[in-house]
C-alpha positions in Angstrom: 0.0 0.0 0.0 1.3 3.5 -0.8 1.2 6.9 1.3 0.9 10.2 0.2 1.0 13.6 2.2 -2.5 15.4 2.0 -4.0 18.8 3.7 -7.3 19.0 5.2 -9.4 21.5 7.5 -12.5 21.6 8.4 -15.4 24.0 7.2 -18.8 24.8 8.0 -20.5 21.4 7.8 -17.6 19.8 5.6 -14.1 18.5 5.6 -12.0 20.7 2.4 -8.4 18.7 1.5 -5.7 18.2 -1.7 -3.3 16.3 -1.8 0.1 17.4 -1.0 1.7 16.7 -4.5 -1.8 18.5 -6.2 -2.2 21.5 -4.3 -4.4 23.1 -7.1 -6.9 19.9 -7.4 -9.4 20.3 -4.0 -12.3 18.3 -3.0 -14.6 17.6 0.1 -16.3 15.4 2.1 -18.9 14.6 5.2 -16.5 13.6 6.9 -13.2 12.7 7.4 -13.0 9.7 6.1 -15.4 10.7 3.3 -13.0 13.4 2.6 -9.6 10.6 2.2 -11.8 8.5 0.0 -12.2 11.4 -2.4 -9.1 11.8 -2.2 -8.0 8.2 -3.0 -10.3 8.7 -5.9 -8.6 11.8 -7.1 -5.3 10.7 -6.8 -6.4 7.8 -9.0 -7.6 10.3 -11.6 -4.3 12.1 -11.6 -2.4 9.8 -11.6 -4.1 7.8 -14.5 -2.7 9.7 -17.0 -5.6 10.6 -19.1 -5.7 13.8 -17.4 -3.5 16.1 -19.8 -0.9 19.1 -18.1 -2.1 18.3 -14.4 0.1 20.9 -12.2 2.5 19.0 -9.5 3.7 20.4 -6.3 7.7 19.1 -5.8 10.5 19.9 -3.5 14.0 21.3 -5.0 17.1 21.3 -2.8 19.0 24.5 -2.6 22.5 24.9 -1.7 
């Protein structure tokens, strides 16, 4: 099974998150848990490759 780093906060009535590697792709759930299965789902999406020019989020060392 793989991890990946996402972002979440809570608003109003429903959870708001991306994943850490898509910052400009967001969605929401009812809860928590409804919120990481959408995200499972979206990271499948993007990942898939039959999304064309999806943005990606990356760290660059400096020295």
């Amino acid at each position: 099974m793989k991890a990946t780093g996402f972002t979440y906060w809570k608003s109003d009535d429903h959870w708001v998150g991306y994943l850490d590697e898509y910052p400009d792709y967001m969605t929401q759930g009812e809860s928590l848990e409804d919120l990481k299965e959408h995200l499972s789902d979206l990271y499948k999406d993007l990942t898939s490759g039959e999304i064309p020019n999806i943005r990606h989020h990356a760290e660059l060392e400096l020295a």
